[in-house]
PDB file with one MODEL, atoms N, CA, C and O in Angstrom:
MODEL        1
ATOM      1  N   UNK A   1      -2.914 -22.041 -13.528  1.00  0.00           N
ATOM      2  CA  UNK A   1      -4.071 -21.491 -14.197  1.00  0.00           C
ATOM      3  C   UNK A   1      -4.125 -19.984 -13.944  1.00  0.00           C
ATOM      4  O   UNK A   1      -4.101 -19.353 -12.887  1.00  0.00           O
ATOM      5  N   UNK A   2      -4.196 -19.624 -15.111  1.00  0.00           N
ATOM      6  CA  UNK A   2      -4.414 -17.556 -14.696  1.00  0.00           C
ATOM      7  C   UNK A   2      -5.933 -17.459 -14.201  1.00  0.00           C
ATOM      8  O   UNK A   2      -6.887 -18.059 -14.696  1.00  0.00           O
ATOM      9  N   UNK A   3      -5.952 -16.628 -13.183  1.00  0.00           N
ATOM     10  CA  UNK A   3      -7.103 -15.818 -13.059  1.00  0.00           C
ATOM     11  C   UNK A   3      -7.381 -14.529 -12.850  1.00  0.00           C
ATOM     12  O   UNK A   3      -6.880 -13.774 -12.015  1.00  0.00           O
ATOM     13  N   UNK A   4      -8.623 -14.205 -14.057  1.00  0.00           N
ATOM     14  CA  UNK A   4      -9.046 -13.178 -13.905  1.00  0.00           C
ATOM     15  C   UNK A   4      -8.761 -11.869 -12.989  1.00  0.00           C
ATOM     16  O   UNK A   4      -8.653 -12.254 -11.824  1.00  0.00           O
ATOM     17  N   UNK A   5      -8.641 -10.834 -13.060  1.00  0.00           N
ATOM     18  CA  UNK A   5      -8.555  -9.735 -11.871  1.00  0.00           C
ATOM     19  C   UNK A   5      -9.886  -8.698 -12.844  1.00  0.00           C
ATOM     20  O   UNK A   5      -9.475  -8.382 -13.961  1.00  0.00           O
ATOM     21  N   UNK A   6     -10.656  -8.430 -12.668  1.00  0.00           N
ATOM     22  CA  UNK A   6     -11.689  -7.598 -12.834  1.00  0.00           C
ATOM     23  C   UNK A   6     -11.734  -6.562 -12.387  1.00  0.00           C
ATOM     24  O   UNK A   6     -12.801  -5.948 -12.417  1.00  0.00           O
ATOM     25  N   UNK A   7     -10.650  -6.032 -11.843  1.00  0.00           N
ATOM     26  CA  UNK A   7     -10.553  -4.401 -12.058  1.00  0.00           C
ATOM     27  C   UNK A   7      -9.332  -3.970 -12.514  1.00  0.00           C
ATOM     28  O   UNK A   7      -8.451  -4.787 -12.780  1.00  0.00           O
ATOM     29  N   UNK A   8      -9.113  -2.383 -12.677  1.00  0.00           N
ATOM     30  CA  UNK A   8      -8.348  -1.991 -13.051  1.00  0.00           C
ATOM     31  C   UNK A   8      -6.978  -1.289 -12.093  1.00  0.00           C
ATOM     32  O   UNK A   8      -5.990  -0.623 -12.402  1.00  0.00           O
ATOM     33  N   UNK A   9      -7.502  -1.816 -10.848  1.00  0.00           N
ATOM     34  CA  UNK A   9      -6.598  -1.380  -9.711  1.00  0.00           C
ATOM     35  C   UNK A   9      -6.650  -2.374  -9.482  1.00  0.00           C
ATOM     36  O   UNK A   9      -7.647  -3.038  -9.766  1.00  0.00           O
ATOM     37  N   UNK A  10      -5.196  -3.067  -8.644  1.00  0.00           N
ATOM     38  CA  UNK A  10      -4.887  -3.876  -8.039  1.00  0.00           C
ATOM     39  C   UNK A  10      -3.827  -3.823  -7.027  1.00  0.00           C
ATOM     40  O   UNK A  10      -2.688  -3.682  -7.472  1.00  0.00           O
ATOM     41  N   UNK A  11      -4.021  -3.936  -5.289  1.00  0.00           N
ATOM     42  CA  UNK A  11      -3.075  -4.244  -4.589  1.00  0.00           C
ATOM     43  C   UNK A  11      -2.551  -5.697  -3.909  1.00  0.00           C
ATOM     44  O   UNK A  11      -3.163  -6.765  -3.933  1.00  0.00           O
ATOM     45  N   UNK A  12      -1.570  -5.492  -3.452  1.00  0.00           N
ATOM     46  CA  UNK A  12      -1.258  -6.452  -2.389  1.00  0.00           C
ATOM     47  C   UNK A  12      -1.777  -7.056  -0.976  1.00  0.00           C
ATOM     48  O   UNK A  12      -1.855  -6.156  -0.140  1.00  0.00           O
ATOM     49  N   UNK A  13      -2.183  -8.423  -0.437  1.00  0.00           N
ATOM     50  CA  UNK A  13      -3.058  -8.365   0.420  1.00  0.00           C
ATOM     51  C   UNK A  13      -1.943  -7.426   1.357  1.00  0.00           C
ATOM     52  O   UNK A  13      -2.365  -6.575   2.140  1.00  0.00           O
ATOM     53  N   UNK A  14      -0.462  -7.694   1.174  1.00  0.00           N
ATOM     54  CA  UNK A  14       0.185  -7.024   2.386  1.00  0.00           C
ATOM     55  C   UNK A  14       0.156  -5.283   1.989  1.00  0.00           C
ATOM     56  O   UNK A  14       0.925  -4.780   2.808  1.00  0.00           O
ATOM     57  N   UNK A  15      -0.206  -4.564   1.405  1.00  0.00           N
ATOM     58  CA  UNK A  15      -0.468  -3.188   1.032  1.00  0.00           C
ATOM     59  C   UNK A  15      -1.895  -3.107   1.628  1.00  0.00           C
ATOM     60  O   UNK A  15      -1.940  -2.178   2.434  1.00  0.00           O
ATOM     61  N   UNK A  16      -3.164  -3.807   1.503  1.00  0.00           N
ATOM     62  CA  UNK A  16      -4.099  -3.328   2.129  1.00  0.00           C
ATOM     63  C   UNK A  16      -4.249  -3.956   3.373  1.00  0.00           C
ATOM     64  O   UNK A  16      -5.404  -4.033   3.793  1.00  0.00           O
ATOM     65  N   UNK A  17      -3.113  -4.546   4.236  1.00  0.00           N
ATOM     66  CA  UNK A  17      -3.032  -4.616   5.647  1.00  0.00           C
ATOM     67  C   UNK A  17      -2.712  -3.734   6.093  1.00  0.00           C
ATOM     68  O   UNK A  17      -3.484  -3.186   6.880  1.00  0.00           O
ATOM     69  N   UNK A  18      -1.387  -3.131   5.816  1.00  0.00           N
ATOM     70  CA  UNK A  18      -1.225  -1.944   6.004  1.00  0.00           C
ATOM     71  C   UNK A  18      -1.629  -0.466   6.011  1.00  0.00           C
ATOM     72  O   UNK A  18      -1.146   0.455   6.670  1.00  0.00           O
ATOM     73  N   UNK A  19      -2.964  -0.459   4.823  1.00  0.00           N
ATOM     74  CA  UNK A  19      -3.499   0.836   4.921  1.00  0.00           C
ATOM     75  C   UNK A  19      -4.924   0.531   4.283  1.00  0.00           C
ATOM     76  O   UNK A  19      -5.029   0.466   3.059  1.00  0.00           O
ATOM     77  N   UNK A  20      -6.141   0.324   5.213  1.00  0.00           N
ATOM     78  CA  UNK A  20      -7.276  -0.749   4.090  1.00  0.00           C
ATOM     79  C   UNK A  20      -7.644   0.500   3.402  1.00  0.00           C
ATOM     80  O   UNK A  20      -8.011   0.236   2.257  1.00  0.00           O
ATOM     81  N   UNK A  21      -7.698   2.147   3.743  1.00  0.00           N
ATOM     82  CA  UNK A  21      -8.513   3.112   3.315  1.00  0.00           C
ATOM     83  C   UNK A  21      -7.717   3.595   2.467  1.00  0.00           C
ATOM     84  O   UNK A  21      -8.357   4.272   1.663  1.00  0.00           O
ATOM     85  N   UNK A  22      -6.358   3.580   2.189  1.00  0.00           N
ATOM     86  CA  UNK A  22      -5.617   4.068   0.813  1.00  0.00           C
ATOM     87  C   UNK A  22      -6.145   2.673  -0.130  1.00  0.00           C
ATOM     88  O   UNK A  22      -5.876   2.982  -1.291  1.00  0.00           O
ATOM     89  N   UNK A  23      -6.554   1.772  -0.126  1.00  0.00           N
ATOM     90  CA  UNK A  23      -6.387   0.366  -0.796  1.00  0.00           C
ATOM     91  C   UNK A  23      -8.014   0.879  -1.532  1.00  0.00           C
ATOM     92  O   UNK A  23      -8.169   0.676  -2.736  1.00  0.00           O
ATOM     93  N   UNK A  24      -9.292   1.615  -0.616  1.00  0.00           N
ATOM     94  CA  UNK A  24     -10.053   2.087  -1.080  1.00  0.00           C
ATOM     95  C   UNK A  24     -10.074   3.576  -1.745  1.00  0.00           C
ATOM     96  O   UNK A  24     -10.935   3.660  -2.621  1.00  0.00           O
ATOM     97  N   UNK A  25      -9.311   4.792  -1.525  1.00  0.00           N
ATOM     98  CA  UNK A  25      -9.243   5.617  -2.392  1.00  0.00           C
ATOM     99  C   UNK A  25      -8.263   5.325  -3.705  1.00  0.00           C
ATOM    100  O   UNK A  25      -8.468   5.852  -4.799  1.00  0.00           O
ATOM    101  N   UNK A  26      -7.120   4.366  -3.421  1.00  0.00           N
ATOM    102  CA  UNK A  26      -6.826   3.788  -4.932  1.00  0.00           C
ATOM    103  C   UNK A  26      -7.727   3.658  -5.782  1.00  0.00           C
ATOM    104  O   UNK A  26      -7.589   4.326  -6.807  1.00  0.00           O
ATOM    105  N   UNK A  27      -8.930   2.784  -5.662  1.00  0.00           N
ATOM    106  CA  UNK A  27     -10.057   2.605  -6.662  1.00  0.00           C
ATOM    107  C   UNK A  27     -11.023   4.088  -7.410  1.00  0.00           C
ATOM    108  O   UNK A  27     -11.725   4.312  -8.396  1.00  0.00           O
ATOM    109  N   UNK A  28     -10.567   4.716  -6.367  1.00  0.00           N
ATOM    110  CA  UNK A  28     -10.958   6.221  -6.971  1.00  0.00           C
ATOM    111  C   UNK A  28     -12.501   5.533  -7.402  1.00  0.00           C
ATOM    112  O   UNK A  28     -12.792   5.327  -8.580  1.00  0.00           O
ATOM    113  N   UNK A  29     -13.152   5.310  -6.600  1.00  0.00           N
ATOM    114  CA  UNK A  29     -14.775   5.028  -6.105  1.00  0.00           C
ATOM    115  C   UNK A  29     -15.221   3.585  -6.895  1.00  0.00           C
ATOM    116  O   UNK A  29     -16.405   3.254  -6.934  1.00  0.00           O
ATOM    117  N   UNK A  30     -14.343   2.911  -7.407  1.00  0.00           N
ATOM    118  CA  UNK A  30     -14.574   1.551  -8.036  1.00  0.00           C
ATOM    119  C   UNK A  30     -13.058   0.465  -7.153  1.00  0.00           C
ATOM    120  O   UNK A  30     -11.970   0.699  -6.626  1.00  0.00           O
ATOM    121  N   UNK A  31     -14.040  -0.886  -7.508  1.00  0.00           N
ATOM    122  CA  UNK A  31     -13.333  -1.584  -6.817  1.00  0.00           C
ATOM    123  C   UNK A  31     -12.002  -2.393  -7.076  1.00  0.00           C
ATOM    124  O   UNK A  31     -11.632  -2.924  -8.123  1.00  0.00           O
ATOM    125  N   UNK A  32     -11.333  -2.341  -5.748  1.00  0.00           N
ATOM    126  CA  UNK A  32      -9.696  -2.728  -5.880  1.00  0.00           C
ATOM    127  C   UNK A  32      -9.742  -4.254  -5.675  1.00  0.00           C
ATOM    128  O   UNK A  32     -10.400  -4.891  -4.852  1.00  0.00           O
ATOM    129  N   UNK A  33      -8.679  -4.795  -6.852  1.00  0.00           N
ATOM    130  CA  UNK A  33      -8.339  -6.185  -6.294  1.00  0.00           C
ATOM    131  C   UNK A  33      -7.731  -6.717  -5.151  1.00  0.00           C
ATOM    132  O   UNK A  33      -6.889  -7.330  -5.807  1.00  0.00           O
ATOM    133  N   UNK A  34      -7.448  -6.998  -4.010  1.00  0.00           N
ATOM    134  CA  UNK A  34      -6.306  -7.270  -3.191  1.00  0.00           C
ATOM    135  C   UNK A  34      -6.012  -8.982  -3.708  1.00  0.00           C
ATOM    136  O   UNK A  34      -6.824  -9.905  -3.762  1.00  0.00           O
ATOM    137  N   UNK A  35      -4.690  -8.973  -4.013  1.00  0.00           N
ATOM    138  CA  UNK A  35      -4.319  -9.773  -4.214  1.00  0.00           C
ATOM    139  C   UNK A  35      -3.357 -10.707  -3.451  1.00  0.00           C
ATOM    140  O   UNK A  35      -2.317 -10.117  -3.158  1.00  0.00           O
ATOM    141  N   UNK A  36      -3.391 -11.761  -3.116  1.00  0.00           N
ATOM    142  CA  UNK A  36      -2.682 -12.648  -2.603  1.00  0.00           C
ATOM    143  C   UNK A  36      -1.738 -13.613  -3.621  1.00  0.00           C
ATOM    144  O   UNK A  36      -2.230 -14.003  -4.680  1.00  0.00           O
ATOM    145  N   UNK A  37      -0.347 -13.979  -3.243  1.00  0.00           N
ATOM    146  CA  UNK A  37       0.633 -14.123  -4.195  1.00  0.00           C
ATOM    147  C   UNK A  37       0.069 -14.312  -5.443  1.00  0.00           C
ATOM    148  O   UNK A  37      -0.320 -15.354  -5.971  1.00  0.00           O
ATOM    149  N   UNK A  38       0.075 -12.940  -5.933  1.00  0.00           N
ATOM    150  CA  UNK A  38      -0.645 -12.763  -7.391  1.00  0.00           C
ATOM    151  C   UNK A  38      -1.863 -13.360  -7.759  1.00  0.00           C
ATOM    152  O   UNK A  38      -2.071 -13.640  -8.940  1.00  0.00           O
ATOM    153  N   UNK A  39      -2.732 -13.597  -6.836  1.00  0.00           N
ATOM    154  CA  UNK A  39      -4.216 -14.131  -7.102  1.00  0.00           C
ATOM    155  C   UNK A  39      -5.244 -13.490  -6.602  1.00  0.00           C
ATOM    156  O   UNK A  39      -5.107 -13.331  -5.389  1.00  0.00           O
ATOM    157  N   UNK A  40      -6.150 -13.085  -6.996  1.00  0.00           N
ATOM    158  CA  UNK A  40      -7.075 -12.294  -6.386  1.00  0.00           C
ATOM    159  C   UNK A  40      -7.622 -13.073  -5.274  1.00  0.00           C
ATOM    160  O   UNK A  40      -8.018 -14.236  -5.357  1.00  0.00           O
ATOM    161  N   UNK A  41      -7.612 -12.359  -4.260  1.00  0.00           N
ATOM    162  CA  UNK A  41      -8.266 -13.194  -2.933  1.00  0.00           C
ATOM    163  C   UNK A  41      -9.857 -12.190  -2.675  1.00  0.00           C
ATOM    164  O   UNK A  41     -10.916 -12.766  -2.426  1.00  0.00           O
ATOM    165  N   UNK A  42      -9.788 -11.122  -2.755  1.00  0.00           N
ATOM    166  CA  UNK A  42     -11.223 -10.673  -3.038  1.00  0.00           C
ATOM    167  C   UNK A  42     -11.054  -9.225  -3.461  1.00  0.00           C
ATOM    168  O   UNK A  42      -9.974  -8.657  -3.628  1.00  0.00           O
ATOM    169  N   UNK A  43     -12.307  -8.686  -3.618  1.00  0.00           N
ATOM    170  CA  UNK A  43     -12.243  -7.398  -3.871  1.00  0.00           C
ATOM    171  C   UNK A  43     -12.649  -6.442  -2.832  1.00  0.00           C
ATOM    172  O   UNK A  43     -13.556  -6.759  -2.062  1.00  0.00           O
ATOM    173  N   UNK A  44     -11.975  -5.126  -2.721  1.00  0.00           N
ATOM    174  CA  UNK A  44     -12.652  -4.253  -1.857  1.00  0.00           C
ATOM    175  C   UNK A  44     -13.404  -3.138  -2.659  1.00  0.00           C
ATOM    176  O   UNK A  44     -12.810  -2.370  -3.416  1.00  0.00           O
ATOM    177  N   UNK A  45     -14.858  -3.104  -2.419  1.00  0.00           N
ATOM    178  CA  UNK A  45     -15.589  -2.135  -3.360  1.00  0.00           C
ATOM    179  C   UNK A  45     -15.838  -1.027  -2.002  1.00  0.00           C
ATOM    180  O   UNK A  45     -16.034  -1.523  -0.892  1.00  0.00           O
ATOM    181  N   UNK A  46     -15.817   0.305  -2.150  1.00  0.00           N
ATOM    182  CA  UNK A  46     -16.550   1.119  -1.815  1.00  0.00           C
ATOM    183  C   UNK A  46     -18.137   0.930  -1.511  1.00  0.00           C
ATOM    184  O   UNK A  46     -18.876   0.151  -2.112  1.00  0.00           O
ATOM    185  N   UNK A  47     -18.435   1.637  -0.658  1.00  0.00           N
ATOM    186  CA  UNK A  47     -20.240   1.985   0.016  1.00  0.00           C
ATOM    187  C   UNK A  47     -21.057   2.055  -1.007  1.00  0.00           C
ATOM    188  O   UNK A  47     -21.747   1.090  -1.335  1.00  0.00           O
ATOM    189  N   UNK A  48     -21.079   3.081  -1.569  1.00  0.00           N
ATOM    190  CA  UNK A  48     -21.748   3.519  -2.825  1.00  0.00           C
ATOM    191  C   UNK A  48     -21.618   2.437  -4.308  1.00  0.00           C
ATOM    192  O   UNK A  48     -22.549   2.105  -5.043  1.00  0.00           O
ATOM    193  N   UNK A  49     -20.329   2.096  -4.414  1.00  0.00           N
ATOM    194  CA  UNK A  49     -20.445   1.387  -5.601  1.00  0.00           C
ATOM    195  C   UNK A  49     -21.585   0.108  -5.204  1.00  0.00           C
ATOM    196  O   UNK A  49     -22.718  -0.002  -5.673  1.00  0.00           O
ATOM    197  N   UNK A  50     -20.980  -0.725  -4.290  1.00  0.00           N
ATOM    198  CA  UNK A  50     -21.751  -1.906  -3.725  1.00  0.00           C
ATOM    199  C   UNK A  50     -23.315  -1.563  -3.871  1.00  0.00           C
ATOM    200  O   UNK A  50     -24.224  -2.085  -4.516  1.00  0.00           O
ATOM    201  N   UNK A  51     -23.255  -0.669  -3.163  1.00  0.00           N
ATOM    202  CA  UNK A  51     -25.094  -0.401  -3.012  1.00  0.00           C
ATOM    203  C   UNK A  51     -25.700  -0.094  -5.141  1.00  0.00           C
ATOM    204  O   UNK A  51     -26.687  -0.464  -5.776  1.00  0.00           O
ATOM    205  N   UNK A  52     -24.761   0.528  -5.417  1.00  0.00           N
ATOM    206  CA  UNK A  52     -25.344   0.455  -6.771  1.00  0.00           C
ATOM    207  C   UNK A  52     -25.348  -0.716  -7.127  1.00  0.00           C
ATOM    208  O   UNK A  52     -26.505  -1.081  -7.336  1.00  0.00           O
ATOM    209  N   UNK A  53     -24.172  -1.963  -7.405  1.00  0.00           N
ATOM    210  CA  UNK A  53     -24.545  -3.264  -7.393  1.00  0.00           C
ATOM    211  C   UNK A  53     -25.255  -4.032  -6.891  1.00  0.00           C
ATOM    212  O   UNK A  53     -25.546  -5.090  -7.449  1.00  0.00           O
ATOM    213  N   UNK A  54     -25.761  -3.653  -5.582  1.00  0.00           N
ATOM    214  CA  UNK A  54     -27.275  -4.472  -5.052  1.00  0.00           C
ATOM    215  C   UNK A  54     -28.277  -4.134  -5.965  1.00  0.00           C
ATOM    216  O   UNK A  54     -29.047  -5.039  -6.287  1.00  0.00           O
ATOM    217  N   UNK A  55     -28.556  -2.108  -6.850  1.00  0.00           N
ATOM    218  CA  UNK A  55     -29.430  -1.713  -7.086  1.00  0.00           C
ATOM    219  C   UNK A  55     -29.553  -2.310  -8.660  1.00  0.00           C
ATOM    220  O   UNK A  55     -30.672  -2.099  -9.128  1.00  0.00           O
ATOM    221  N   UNK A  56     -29.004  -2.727  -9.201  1.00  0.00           N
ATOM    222  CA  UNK A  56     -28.719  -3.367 -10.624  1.00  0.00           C
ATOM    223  C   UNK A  56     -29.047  -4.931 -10.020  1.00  0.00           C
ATOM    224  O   UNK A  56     -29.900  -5.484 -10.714  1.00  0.00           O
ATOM    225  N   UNK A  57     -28.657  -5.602  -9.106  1.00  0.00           N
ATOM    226  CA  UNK A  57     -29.327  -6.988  -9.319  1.00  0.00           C
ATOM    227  C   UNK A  57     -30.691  -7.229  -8.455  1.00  0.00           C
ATOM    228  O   UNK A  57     -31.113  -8.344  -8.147  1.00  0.00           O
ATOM    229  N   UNK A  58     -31.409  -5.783  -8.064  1.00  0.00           N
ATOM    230  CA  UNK A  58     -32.317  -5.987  -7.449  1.00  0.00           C
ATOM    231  C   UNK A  58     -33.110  -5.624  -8.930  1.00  0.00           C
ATOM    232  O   UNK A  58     -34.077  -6.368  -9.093  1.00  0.00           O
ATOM    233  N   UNK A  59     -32.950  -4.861  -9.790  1.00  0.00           N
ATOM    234  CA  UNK A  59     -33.697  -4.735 -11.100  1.00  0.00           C
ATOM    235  C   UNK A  59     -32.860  -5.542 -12.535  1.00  0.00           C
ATOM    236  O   UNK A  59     -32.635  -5.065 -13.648  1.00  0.00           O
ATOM    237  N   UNK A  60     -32.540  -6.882 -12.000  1.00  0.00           N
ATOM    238  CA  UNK A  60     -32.403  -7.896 -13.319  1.00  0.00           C
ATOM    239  C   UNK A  60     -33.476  -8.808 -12.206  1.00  0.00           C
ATOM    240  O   UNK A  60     -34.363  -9.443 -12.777  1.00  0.00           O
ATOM    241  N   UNK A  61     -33.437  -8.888 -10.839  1.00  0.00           N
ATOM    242  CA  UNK A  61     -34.507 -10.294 -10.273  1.00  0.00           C
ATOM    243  C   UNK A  61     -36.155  -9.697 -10.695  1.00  0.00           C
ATOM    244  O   UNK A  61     -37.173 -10.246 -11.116  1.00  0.00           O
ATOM    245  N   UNK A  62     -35.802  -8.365 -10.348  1.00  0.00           N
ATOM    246  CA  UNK A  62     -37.544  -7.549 -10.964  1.00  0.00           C
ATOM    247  C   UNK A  62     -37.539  -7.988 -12.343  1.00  0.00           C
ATOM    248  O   UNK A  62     -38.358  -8.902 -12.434  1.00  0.00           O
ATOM    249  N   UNK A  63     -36.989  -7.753 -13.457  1.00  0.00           N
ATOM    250  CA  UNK A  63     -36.638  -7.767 -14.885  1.00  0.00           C
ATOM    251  C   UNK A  63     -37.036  -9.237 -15.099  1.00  0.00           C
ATOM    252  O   UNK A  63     -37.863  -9.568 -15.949  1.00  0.00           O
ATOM    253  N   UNK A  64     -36.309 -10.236 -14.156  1.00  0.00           N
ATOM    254  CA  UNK A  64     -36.737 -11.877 -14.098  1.00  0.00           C
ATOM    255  C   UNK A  64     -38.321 -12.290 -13.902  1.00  0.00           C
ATOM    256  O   UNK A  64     -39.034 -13.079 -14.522  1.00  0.00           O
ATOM    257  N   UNK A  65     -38.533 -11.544 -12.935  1.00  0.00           N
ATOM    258  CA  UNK A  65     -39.768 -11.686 -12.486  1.00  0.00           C
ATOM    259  C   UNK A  65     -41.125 -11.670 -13.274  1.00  0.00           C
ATOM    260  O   UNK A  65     -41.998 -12.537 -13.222  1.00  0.00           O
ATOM    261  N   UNK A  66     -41.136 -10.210 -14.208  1.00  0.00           N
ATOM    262  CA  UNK A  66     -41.668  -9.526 -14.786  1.00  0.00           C
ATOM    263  C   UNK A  66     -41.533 -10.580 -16.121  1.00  0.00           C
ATOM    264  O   UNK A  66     -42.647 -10.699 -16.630  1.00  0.00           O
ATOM    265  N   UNK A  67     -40.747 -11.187 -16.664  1.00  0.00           N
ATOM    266  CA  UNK A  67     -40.524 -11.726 -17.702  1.00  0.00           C
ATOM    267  C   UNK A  67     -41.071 -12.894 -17.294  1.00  0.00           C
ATOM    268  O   UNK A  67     -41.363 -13.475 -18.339  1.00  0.00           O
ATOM    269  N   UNK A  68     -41.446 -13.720 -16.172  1.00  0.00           N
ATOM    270  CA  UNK A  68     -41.772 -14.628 -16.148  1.00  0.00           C
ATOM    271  C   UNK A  68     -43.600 -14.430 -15.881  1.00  0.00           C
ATOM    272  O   UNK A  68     -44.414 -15.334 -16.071  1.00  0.00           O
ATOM    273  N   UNK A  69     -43.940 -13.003 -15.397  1.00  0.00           N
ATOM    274  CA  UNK A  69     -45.395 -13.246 -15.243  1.00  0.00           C
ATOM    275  C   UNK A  69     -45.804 -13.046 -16.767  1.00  0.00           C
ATOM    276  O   UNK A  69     -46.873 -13.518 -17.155  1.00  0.00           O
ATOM    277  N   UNK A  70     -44.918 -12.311 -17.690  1.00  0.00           N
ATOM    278  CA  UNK A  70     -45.419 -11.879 -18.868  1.00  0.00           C
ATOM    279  C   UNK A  70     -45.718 -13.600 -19.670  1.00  0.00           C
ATOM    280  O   UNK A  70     -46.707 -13.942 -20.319  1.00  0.00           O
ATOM    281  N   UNK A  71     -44.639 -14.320 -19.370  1.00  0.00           N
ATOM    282  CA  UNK A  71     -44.424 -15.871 -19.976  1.00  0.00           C
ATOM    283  C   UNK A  71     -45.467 -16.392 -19.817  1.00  0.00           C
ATOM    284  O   UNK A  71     -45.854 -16.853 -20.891  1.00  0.00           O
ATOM    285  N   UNK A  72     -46.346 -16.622 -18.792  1.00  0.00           N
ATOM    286  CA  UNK A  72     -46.880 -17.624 -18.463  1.00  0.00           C
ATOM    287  C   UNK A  72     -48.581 -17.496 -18.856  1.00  0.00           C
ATOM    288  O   UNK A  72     -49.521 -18.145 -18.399  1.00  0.00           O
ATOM    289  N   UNK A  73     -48.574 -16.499 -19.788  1.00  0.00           N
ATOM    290  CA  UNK A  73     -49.926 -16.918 -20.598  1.00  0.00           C
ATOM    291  C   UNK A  73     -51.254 -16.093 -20.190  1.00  0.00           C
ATOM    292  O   UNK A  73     -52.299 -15.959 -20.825  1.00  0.00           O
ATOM    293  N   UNK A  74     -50.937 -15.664 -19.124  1.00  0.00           N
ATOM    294  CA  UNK A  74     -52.321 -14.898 -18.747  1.00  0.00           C
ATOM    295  C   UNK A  74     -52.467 -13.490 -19.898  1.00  0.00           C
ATOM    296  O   UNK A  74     -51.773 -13.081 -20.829  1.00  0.00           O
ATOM    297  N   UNK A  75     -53.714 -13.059 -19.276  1.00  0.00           N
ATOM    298  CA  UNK A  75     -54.046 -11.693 -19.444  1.00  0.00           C
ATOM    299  C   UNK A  75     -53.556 -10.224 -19.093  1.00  0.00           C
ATOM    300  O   UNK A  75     -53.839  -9.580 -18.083  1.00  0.00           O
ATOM    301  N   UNK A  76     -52.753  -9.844 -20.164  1.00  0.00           N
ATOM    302  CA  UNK A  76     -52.223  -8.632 -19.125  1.00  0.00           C
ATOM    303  C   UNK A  76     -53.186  -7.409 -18.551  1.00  0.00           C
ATOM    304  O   UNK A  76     -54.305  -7.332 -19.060  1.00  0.00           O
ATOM    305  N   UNK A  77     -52.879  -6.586 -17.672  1.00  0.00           N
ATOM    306  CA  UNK A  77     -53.735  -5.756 -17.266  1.00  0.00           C
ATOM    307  C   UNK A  77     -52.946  -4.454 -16.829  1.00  0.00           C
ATOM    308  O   UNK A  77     -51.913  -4.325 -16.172  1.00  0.00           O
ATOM    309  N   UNK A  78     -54.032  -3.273 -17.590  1.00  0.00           N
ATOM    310  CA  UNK A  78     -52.655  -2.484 -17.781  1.00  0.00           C
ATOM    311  C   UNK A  78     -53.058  -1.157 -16.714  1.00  0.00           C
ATOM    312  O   UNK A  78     -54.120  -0.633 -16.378  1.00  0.00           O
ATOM    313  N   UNK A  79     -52.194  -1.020 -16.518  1.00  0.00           N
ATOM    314  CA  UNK A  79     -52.424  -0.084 -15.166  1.00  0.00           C
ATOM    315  C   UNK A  79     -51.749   1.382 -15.519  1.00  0.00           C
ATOM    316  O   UNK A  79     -50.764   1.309 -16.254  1.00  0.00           O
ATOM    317  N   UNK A  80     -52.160   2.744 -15.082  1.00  0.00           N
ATOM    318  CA  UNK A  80     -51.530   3.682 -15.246  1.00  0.00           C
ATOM    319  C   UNK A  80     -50.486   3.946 -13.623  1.00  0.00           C
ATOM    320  O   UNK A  80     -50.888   3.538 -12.533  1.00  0.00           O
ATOM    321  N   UNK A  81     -49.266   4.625 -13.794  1.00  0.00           N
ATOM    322  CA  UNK A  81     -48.907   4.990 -12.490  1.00  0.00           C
ATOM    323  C   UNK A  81     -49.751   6.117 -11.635  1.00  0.00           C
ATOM    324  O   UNK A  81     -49.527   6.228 -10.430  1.00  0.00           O
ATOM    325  N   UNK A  82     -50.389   6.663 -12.063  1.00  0.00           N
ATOM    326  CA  UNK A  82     -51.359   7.357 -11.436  1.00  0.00           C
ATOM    327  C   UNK A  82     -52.538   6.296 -10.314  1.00  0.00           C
ATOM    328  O   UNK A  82     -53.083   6.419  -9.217  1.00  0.00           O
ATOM    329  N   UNK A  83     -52.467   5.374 -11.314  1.00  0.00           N
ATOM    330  CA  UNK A  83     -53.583   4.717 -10.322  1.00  0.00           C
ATOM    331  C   UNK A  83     -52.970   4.070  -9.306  1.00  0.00           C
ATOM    332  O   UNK A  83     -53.799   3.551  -8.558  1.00  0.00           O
ATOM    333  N   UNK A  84     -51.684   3.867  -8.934  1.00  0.00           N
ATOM    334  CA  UNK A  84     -50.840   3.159  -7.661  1.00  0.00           C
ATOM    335  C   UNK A  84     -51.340   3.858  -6.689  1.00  0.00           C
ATOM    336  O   UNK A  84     -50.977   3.653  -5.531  1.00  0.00           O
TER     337      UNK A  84
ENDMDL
END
């Protein structure tokens, strides 16, 4: 069965044994595949990228949230940001 590799860099798990911080400037600030006999065994993302990916699924669970108080029928109440 093929699988997926979702980035556009990809090393060897035995290339990022050997050097894990070239395996991360390869990605040139996005994340590297390390691959195990040609299968992705995981990815190594950078500090910054990761934390932007926490910051994108911390605003689709807000986005969830928000869509579900809007769903459920009440009254909305509308607030200015001034008044926080």
């Amino acid at each position: 069965m093929a699988h997926r590799v979702l980035t556009e860099t990809a090393v060897s798990i035995s290339e990022h044994k050997k050097n894990p911080m070239a395996t991360v400037a390869a990605g040139e600030g996005m994340a590297v595949a390390v691959l195990n006999r040609n299968e992705p065994a995981f990815y190594c993302v950078p500090a910054r990228a990761y934390e932007e990916l926490m910051d994108l699924v911390d605003d689709l669970v807000l986005g969830r949230l928000a869509d579900a108080r809007l769903a459920d029928g009440q009254e909305l109440v509308r607030v200015s940001l001034d008044a926080l």
